[in-house]
LUMTORPA-642537 format. One record per atom (N, C-alpha, C): residue in one letter; x, y, z; residue number from 1; atom name. Coordinates in nm, 4 decimals, padded with zeros to 6 digits, m for minus. Example, Ala and Ser with C-alpha at 12.3 -4.5 7.8 and 13.67 -1.06 7.14 Angstrom:
BEGIN
<node a <01.3190 m00.5690 00.7800> 1 N>
<node a <01.2300 m00.4500 00.7800> 1 CA>
<node a <01.3200 m00.3300 00.7800> 1 C>
<node s <01.2850 m00.2250 00.7080> 2 N>
<node s <01.3670 m00.1060 00.7140> 2 CA>
<node s <01.2900 00.0030 00.7870> 2 C>
END
This chain:
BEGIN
<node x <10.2568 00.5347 m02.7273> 1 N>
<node x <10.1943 00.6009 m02.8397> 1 CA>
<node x <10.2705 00.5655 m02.9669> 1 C>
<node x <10.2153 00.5281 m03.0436> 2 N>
<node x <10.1885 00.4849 m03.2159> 2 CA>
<node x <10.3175 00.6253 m03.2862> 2 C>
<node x <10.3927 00.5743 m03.3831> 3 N>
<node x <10.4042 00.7074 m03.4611> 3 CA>
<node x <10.3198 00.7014 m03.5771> 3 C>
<node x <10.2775 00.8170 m03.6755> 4 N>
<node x <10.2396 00.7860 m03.7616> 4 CA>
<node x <10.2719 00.6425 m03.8295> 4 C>
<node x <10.1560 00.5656 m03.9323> 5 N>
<node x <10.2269 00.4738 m03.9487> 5 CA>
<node x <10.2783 00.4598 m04.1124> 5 C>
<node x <10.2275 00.5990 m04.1782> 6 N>
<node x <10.2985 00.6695 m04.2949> 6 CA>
<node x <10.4637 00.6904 m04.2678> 6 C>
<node x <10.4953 00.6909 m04.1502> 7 N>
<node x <10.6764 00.7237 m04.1265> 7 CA>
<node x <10.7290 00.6191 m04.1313> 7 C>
<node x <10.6076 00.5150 m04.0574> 8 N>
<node x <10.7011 00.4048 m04.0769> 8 CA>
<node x <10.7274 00.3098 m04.2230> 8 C>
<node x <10.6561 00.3680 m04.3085> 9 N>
<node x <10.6466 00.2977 m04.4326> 9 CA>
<node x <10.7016 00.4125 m04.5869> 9 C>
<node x <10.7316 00.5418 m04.5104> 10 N>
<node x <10.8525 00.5933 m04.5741> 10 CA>
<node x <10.9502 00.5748 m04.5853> 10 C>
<node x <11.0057 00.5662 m04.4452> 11 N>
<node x <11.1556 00.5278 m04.4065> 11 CA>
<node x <11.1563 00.3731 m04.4254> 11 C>
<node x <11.0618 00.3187 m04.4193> 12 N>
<node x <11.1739 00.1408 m04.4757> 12 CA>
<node x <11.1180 00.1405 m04.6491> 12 C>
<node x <11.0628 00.2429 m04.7070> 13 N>
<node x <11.0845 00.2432 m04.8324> 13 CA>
<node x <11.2183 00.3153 m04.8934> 13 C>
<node x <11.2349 00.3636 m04.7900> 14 N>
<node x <11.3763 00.4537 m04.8444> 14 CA>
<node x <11.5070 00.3612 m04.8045> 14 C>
<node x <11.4722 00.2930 m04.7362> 15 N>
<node x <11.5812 00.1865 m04.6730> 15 CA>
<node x <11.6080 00.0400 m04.7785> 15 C>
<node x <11.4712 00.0189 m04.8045> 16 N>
<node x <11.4671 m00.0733 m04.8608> 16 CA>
<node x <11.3950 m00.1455 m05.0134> 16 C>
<node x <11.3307 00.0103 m05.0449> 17 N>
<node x <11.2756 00.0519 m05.1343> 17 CA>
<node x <11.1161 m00.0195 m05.1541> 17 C>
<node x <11.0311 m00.0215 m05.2767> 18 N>
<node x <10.9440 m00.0360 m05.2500> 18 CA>
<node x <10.8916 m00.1913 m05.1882> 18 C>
<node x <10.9363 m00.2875 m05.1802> 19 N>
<node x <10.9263 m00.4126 m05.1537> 19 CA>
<node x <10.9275 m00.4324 m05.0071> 19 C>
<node x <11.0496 m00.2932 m04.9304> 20 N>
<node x <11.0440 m00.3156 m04.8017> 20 CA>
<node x <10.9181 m00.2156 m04.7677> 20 C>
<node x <10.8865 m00.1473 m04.7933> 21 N>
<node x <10.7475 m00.0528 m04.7569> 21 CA>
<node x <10.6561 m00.1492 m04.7265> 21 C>
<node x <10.6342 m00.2696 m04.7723> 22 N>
<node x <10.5179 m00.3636 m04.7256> 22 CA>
<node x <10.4889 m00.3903 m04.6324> 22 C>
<node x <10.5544 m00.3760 m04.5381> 23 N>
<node x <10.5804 m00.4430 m04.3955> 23 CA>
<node x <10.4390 m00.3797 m04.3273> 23 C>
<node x <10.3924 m00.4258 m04.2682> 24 N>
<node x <10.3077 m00.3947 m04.1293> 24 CA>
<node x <10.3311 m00.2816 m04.0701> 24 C>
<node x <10.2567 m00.1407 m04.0493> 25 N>
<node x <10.3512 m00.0097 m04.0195> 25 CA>
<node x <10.2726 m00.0131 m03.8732> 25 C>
<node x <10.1593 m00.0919 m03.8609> 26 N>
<node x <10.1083 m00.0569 m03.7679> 26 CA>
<node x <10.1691 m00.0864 m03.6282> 26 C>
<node x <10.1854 00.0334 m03.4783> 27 N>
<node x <10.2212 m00.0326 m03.3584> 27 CA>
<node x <10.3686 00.0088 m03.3489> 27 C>
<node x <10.4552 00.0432 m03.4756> 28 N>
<node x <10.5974 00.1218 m03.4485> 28 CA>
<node x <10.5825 00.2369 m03.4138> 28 C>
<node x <10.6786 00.2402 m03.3167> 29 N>
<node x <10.6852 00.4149 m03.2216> 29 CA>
<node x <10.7889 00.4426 m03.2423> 29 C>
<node x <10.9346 00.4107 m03.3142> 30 N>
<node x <11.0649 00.4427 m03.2947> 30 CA>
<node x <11.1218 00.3993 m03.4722> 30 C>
<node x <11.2152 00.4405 m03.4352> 31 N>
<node x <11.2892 00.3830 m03.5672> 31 CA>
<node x <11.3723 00.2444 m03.5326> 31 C>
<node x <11.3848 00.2190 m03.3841> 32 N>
<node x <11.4174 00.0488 m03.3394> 32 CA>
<node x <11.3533 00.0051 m03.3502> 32 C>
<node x <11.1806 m00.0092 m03.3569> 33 N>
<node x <11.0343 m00.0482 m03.3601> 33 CA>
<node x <11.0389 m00.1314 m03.5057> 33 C>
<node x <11.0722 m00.0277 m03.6154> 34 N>
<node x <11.1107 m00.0450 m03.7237> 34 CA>
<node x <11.2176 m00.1242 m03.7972> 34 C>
<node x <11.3487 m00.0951 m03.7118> 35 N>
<node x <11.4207 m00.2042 m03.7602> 35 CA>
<node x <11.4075 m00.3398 m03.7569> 35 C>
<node x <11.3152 m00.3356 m03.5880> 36 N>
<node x <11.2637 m00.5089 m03.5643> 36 CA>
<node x <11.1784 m00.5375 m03.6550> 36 C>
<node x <11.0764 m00.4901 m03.6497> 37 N>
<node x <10.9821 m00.5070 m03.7739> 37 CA>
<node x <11.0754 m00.5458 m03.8940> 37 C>
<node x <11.0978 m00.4879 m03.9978> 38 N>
<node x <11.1987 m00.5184 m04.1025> 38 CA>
<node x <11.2343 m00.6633 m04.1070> 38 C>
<node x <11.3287 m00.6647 m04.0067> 39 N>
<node x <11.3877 m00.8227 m03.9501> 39 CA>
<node x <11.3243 m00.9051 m03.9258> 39 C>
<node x <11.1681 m00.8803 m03.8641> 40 N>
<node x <11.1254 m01.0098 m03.8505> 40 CA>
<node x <11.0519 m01.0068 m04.0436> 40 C>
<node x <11.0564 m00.9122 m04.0635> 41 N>
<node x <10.9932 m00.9191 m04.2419> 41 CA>
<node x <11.1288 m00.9882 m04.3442> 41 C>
<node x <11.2199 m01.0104 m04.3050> 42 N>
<node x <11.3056 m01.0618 m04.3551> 42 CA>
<node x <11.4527 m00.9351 m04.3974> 42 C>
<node x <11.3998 m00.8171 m04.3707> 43 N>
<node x <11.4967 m00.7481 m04.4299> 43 CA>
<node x <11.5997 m00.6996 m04.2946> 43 C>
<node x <11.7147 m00.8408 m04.2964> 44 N>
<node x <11.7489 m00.7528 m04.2293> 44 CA>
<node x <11.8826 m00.7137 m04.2137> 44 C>
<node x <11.9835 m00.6555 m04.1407> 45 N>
<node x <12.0872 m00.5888 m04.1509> 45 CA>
<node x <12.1830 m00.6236 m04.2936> 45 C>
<node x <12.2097 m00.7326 m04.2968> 46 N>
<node x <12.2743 m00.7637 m04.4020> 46 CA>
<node x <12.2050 m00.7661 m04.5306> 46 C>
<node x <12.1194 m00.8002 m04.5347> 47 N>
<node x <11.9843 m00.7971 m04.6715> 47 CA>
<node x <12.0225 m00.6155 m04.7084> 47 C>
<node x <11.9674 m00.5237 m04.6061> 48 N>
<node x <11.9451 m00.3858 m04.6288> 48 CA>
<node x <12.0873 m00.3860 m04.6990> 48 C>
<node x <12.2365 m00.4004 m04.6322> 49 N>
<node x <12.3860 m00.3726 m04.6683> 49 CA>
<node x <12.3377 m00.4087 m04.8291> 49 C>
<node x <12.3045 m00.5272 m04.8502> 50 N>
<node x <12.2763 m00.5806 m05.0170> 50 CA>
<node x <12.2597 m00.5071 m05.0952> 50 C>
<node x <12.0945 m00.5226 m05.0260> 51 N>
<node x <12.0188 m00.3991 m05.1321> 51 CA>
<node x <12.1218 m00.2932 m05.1482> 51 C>
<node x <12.1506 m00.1771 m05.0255> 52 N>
<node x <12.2627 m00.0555 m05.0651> 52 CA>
<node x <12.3407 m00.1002 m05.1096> 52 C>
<node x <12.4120 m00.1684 m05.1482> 53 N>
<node x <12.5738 m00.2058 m05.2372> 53 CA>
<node x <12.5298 m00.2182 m05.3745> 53 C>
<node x <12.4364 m00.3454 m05.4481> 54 N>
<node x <12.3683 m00.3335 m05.5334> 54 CA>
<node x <12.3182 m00.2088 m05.6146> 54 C>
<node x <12.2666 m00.0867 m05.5255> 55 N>
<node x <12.2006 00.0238 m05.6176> 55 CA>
<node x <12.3170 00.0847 m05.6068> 55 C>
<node x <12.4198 00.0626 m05.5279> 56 N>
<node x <12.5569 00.2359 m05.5626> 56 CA>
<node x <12.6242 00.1235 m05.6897> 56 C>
<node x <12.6106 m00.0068 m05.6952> 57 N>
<node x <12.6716 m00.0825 m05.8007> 57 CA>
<node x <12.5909 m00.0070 m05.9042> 57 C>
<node x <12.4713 00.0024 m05.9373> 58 N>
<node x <12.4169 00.0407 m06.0043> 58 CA>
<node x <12.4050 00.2255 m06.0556> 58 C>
<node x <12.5027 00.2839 m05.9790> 59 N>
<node x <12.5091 00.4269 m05.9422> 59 CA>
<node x <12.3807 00.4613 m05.9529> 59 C>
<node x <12.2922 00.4015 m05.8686> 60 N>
<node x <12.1548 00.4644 m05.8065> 60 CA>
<node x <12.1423 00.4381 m05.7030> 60 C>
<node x <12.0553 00.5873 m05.6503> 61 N>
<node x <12.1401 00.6465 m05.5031> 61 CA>
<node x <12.0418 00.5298 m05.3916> 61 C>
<node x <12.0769 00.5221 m05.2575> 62 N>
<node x <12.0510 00.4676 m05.1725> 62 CA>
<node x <12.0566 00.5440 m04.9985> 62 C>
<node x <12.0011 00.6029 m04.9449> 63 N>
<node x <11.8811 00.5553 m04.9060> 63 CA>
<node x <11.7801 00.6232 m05.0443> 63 C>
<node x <11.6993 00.5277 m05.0791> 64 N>
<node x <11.6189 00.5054 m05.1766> 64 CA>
<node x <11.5295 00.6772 m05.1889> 64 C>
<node x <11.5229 00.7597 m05.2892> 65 N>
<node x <11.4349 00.8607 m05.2853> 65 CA>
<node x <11.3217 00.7881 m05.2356> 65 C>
<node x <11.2172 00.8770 m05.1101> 66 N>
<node x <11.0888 00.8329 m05.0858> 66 CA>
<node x <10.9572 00.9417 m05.2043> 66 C>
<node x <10.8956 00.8292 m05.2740> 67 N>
<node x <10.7720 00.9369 m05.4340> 67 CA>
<node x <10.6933 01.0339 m05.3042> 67 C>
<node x <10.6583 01.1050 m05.4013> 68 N>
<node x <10.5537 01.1845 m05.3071> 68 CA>
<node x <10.4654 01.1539 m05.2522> 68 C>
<node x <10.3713 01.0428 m05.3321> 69 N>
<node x <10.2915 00.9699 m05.2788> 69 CA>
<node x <10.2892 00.9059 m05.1625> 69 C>
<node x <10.4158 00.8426 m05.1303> 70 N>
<node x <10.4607 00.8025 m05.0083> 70 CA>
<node x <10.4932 00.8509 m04.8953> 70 C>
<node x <10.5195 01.0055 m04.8819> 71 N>
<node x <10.5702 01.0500 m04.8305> 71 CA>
<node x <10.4751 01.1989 m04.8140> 71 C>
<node x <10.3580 01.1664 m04.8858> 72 N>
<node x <10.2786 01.3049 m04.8299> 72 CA>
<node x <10.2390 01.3031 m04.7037> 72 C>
<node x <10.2467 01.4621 m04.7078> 73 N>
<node x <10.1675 01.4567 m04.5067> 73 CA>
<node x <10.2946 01.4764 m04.4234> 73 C>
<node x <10.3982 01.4187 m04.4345> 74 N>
<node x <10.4884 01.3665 m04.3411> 74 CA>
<node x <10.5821 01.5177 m04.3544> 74 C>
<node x <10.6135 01.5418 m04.2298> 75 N>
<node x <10.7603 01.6317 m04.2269> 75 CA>
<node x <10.8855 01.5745 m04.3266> 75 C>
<node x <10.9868 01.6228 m04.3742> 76 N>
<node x <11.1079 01.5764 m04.3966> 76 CA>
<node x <11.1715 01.5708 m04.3195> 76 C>
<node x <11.2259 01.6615 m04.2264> 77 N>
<node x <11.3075 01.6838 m04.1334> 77 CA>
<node x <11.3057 01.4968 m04.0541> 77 C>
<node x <11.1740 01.4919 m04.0041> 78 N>
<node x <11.1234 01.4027 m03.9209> 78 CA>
<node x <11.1399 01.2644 m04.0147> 78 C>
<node x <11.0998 01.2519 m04.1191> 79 N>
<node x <11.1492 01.1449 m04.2147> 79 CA>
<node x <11.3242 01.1155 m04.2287> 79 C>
<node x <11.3339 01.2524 m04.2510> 80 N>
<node x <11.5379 01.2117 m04.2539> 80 CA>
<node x <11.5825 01.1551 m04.1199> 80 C>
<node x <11.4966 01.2364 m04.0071> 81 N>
<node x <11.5761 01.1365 m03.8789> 81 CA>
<node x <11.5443 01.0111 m03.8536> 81 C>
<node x <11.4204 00.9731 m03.9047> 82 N>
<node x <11.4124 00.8264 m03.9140> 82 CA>
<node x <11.4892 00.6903 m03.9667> 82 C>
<node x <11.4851 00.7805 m04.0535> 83 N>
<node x <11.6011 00.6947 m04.1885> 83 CA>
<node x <11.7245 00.6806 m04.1033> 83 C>
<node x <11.8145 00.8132 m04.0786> 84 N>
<node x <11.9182 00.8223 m04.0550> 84 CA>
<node x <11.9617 00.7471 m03.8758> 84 C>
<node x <11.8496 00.7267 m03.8605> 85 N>
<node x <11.8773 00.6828 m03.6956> 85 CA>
<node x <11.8282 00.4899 m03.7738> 85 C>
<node x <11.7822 00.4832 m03.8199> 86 N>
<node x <11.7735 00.3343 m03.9015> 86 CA>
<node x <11.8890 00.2451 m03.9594> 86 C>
<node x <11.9500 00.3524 m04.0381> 87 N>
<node x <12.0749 00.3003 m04.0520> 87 CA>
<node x <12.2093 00.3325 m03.9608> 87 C>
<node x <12.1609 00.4189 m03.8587> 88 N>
<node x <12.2788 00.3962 m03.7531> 88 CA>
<node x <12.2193 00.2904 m03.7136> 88 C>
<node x <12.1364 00.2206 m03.6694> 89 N>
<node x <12.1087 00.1733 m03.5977> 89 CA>
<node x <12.1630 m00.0168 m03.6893> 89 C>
<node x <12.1277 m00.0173 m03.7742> 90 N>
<node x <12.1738 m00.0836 m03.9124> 90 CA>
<node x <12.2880 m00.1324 m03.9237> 90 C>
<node x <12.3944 m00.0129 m03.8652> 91 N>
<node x <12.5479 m00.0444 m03.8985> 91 CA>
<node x <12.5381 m00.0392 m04.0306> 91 C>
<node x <12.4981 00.0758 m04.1656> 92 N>
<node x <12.4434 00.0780 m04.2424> 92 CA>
<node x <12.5532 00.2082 m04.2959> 92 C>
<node x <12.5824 00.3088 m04.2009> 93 N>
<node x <12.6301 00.4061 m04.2311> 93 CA>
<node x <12.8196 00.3961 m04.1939> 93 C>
<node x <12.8809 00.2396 m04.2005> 94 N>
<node x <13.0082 00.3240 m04.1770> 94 CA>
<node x <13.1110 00.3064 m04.3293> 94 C>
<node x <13.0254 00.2944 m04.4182> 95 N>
<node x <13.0781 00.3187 m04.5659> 95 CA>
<node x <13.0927 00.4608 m04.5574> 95 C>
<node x <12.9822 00.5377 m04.5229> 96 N>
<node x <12.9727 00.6985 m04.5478> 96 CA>
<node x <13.0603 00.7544 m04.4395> 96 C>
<node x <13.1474 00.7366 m04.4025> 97 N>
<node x <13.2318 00.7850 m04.2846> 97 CA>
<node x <13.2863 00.9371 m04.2858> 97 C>
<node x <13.2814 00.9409 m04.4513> 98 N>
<node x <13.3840 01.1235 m04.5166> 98 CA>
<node x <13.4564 01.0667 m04.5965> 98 C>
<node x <13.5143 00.9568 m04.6127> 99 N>
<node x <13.5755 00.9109 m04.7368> 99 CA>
<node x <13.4750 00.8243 m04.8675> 99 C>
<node x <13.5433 00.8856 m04.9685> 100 N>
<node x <13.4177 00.7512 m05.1138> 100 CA>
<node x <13.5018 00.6354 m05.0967> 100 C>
<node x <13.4105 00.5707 m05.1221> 101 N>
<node x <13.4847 00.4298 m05.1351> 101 CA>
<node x <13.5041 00.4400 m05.2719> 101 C>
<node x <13.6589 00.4143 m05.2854> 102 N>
<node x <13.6791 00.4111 m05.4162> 102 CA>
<node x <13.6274 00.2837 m05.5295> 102 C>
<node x <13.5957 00.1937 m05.4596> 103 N>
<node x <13.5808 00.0771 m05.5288> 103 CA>
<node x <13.4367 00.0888 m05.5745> 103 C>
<node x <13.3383 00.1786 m05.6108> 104 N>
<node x <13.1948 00.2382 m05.6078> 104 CA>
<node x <13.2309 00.3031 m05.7360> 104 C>
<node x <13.1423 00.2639 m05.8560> 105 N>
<node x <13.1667 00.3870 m05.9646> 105 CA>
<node x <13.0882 00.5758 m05.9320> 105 C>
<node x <13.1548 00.6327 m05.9660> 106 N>
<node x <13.0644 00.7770 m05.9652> 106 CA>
<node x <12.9125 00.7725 m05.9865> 106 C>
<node x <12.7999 00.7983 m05.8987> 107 N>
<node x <12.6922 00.8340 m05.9297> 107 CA>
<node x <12.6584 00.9792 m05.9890> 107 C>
<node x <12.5173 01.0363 m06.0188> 108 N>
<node x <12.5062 01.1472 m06.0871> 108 CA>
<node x <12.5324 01.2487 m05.9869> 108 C>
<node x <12.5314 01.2228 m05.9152> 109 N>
<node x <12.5663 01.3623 m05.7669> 109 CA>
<node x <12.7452 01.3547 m05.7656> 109 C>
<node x <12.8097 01.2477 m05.7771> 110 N>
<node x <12.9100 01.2487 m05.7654> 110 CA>
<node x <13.0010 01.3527 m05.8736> 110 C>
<node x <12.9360 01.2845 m06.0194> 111 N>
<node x <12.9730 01.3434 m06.1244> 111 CA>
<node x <12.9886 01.4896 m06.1497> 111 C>
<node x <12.8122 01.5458 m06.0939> 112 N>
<node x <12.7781 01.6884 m06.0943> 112 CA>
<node x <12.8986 01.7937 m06.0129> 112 C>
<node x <12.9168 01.7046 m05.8621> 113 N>
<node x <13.0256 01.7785 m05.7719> 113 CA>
<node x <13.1247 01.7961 m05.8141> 113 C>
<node x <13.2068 01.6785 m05.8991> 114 N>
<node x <13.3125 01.6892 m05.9900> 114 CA>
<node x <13.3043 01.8231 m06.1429> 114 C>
<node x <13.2156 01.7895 m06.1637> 115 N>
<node x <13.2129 01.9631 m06.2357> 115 CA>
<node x <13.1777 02.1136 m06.2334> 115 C>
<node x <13.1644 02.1123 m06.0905> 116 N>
<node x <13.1442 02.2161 m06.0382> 116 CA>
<node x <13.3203 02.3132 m05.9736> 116 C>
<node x <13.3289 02.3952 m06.0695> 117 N>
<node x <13.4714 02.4799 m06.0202> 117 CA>
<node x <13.4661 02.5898 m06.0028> 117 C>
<node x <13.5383 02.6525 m05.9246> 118 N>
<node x <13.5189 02.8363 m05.8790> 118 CA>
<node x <13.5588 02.8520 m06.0090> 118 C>
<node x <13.4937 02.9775 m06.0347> 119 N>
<node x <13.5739 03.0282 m06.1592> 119 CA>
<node x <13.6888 03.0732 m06.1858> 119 C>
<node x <13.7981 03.1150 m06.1046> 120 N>
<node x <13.9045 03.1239 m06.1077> 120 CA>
<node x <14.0024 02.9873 m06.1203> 120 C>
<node x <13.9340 02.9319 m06.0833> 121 N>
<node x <14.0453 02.7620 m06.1518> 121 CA>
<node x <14.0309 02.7503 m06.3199> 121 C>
<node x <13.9663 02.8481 m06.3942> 122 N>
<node x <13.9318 02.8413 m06.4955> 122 CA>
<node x <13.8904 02.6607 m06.5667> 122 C>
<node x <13.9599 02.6351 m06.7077> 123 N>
<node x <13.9346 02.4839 m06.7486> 123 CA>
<node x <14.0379 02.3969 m06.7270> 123 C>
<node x <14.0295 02.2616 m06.6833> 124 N>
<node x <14.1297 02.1891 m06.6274> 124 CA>
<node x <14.1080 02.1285 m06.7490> 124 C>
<node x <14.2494 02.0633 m06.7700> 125 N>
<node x <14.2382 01.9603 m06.8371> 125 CA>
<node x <14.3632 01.9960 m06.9969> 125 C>
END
């Protein structure tokens, strides 16, 4: 059995943004279904690493926000495990281990966390 084939063209838009969404969604049942797919579309393990290095170069975030448009209908829950079992599957995720790579400038999430203080630390600086 088929998964939707809206999941499968969320999650490699979020992987690979809109260029990888093109791919053929039809006939994937898995998120391995998907990675092959990808690969034989050209995007593959190392291409995806690209693309992600490129947009945190760019401090824009990666896995790629999926628009609404793309992503109506679909659970999130069920979309995030796609993704996230994509890039395990990817070897995609051992940058994100719990440490930043320091060599990455701050994105806007990064920044925001950085100014967020209990109020008892009062103003640093």
């Amino acid at each position: 059995m088929s998964a939707d084939p809206r999941l499968a063209t969320a999650a490699a838009y979020a992987l690979g943004g809109e260029a990888a969404s093109r791919i053929d969604p039809t006939r994937i049942d898995s998120p391995a279904g998907l990675v092959a797919r990808l690969d034989r579309a050209g995007w593959t393990a190392a291409g995806l690493r690209e693309f992600r290095n490129a947009r945190r170069a760019e401090t824009r975030r990666w896995p790629v926000p999926v628009p609404d448009d793309v992503r109506s209908g679909l659970g999130s829950a069920r979309l995030h495990a796609w993704v996230a079992q994509c890039v395990s599957l990817l070897d995609l995720d051992a940058i994100d281990s719990g440490v930043r790579d320091h060599s990455q400038p701050f994105d806007r999430e990064d920044l925001r966390l950085m100014g967020e203080r209990p109020p008892h630390h009062g103003a640093v600086g």
